[in-house]
C-alpha positions as CSV (number, residue, x, y, z in Angstrom):
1,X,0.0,0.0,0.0
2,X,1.4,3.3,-1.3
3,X,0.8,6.5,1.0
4,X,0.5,9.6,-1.0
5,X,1.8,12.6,0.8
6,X,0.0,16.1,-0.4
7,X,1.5,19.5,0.8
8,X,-1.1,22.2,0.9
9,X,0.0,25.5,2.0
10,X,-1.5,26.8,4.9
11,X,-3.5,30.0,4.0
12,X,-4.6,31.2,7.2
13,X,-2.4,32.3,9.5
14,X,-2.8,33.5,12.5
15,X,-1.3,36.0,14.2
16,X,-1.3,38.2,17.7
17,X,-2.2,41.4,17.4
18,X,0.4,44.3,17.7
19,X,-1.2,46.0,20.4
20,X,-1.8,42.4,22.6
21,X,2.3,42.1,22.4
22,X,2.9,45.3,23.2
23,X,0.8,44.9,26.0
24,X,2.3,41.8,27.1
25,X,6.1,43.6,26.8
26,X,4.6,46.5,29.1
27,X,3.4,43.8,31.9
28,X,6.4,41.9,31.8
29,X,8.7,44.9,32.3
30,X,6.2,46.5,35.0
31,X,6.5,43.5,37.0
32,X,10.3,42.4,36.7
33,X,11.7,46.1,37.0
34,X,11.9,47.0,40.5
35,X,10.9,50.4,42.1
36,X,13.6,52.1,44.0
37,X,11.1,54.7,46.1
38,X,12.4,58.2,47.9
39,X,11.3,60.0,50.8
40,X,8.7,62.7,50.3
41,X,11.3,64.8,52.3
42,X,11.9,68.3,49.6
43,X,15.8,68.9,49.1
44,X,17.7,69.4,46.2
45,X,20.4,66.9,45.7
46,X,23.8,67.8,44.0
47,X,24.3,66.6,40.5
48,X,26.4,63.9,39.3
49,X,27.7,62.9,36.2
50,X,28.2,59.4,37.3
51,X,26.2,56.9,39.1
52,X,26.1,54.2,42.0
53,X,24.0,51.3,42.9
54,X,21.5,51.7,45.6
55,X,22.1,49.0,48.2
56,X,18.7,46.8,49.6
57,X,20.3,47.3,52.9
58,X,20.5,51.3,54.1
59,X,19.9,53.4,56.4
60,X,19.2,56.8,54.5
61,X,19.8,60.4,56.6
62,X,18.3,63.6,55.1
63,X,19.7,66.8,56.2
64,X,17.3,69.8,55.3
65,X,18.4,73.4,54.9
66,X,16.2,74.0,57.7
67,X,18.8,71.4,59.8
68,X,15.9,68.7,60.1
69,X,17.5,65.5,60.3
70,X,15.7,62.3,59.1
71,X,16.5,58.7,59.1
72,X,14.2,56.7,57.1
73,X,11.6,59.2,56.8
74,X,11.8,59.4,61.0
75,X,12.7,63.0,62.4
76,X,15.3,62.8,64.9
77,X,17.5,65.2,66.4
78,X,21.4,65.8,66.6
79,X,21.2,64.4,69.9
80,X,19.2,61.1,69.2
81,X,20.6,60.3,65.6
82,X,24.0,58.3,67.6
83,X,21.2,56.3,69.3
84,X,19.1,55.8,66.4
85,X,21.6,55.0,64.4
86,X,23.5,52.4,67.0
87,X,19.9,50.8,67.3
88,X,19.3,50.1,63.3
89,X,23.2,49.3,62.7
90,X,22.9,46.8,65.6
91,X,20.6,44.3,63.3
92,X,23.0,44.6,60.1
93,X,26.7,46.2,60.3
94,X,27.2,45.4,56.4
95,X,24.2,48.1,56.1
96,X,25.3,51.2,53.5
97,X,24.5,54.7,55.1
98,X,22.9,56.9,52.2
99,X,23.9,60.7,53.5
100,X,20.8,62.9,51.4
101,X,21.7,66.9,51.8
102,X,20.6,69.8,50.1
103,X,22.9,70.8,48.0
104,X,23.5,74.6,49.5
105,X,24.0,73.3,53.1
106,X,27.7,74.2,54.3
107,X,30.1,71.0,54.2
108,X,30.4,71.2,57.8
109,X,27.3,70.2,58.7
110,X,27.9,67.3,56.4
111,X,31.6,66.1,57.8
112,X,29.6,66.8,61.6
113,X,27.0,64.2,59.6
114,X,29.4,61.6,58.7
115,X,31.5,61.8,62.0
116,X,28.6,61.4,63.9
117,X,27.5,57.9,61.6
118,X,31.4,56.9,62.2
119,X,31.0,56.8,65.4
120,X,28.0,55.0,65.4
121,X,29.9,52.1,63.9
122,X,29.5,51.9,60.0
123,X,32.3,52.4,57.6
124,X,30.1,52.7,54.1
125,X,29.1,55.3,53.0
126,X,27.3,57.1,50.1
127,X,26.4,60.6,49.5
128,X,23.0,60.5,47.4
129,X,23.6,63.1,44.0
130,X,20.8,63.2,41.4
131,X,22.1,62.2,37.8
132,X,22.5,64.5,35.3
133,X,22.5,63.5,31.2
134,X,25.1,64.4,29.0
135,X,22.7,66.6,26.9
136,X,21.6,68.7,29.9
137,X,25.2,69.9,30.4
């Protein structure tokens, strides 16, 4: 018995609509990009050509122009932020401190800033800048 084999050329095809994979693209990069959030806290950062990675594990401290100190969105004063500080570095040494300042507050206060972290027993540091492009130069 002899099979015969036909080829006949499909001539539907179907096919996904544009918009439904352009849709699909947009979910999958919403839910695999992560979302690195900031405090509400107003200051203008100093800009920065270059960039650093952000850490999981920091303790960010804002210093306003006003000299309001914030650690993780928690006011604190200059005498409570050694405390504050030994208490969250206590849980995680290897944690990154994220120094935020306006960018018009005197280097000083800053140095007075890190010292005060130092002594509070972490040795990394980062000093938060925002980036700046190329073209805006």
């Amino acid at each position: 018995m002899e099979l015969k084999l036909t080829k006949k050329r499909i001539s539907s095809v179907a096919l996904i609509s544009f918009a439904d994979v352009i849709f699909l693209l947009l979910i999958f990069l919403l839910i695999s990009s992560s979302f690195i959030t900031h405090s509400g806290i107003k200051i203008n950062l100093p800009s920065s050509t270059t960039q650093q990675n952000e850490y999981n594990r920091n303790i960010s401290i804002t210093i306003t122009q006003d000299d309001d100190l914030f650690v993780d969105d928690i006011h604190v004063t200059w005498e409570t932020l050694p405390t504050v500080l030994n208490r969250m570095l206590v849980d995680d040494p290897e944690q990154v401190v994220i120094i935020r300042a306006d960018q018009d507050i005197a280097l000083q206060r800053i140095v007075r800033l890190l010292d005060v972290a130092k002594l509070s027993g972490t040795t990394r540091f980062f000093i938060a800048t925002e980036i700046i492009r190329e073209q805006d130069i």
